[in-house]
N, C-alpha and C positions, 0 to 999 in steps of 0.2 A: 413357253409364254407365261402360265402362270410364275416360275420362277423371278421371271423378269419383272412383272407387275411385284411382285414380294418383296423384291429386292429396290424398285424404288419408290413403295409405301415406305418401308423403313428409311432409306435416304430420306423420303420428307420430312419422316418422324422425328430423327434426330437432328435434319439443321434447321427445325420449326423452331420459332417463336411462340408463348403463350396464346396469343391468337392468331396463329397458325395452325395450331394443336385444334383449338376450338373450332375452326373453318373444316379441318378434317376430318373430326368427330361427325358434323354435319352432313359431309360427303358421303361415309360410311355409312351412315343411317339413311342417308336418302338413296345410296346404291344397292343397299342389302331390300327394301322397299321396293324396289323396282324389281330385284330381283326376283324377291318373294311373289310379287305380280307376275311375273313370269312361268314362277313353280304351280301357281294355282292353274295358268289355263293350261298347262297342261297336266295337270292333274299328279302334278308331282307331292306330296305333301309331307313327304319326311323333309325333303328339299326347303321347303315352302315355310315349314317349321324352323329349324335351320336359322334359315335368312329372316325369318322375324322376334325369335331369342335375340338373333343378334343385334338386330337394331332395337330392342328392348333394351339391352343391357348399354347400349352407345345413347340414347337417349337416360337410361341413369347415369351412367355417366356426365355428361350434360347438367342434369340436376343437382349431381355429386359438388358437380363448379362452382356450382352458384355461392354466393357468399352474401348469405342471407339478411346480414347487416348492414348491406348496401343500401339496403331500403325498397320500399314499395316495386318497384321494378323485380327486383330479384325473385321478392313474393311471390308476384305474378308469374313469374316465369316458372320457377315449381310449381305452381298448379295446372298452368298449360301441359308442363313434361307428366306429372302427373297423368293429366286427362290424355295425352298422347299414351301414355305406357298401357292403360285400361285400353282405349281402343286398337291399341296394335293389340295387344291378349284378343279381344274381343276378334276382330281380324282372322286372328289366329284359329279361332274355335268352328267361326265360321265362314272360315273361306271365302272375305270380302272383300274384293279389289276396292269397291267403292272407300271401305275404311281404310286401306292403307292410303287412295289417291288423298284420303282428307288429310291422313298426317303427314304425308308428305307434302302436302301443298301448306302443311303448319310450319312443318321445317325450314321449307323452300323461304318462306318470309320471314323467320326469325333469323337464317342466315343472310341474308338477305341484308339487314338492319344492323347483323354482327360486320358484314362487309363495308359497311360504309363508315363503319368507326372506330376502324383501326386503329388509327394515329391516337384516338382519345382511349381506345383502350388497350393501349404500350404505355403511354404516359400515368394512367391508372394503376398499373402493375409494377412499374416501376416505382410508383412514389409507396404501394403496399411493399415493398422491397421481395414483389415475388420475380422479380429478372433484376 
């Protein structure tokens, strides 16, 4: 089973588009999140650890994107991932669902916002000549 899921993460990977990639990225941080919620009640916490590095490092990621010349928007969104990356740490130290539900409910509506602007952010990319 895990093989199978493995195998078509990477099929998304590669015949994704620029915001495909980015919907993904979101996916992963908000599934390793849940997961991580999972590892705490039961007291799993190497587990628990694990699944919230990871979506640390998918939410820098995220901010890694950003192209901070875009303007005002972009700004703000590195500070959000920012303040997401502290509280998932924080999260992490002390074992609080309540903080991952926030960042994930932070996730949940910045992807949210990346879904419905698809078309405008293909046309974006294409005219930066990054597709």
């Amino acid at each position: 089973m895990n093989q199978y899921k493995s195998v078509g993460t990477e099929t998304s990977i590669v015949d994704a588009d620029p915001h495909r990639l980015i919907q993904l990225l979101f996916e992963g941080a908000t599934a390793r999140i849940a997961a991580a919620k999972g590892h705490i009640e039961r007291k799993e916490y190497d587990k628990k650890n694990n699944q919230i590095n990871s979506a640390i490092s998918i939410v820098g990621g995220l901010q890694d994107s950003l192209n901070l010349d875009a303007g005002e928007l972009a700004q703000n969104l590195e500070r959000l991932y920012n303040y997401m990356i502290r509280r998932l740490f924080e999260a992490n130290i002390r074992n609080d669902i309540s903080l991952l539900d926030e960042v994930g409910g932070l996730l949940g509506q910045i992807k949210s916002a990346w879904d419905e602007i698809r078309d405008e952010a293909l046309d974006s990319l294409k005219q930066e000549g990054r597709i």
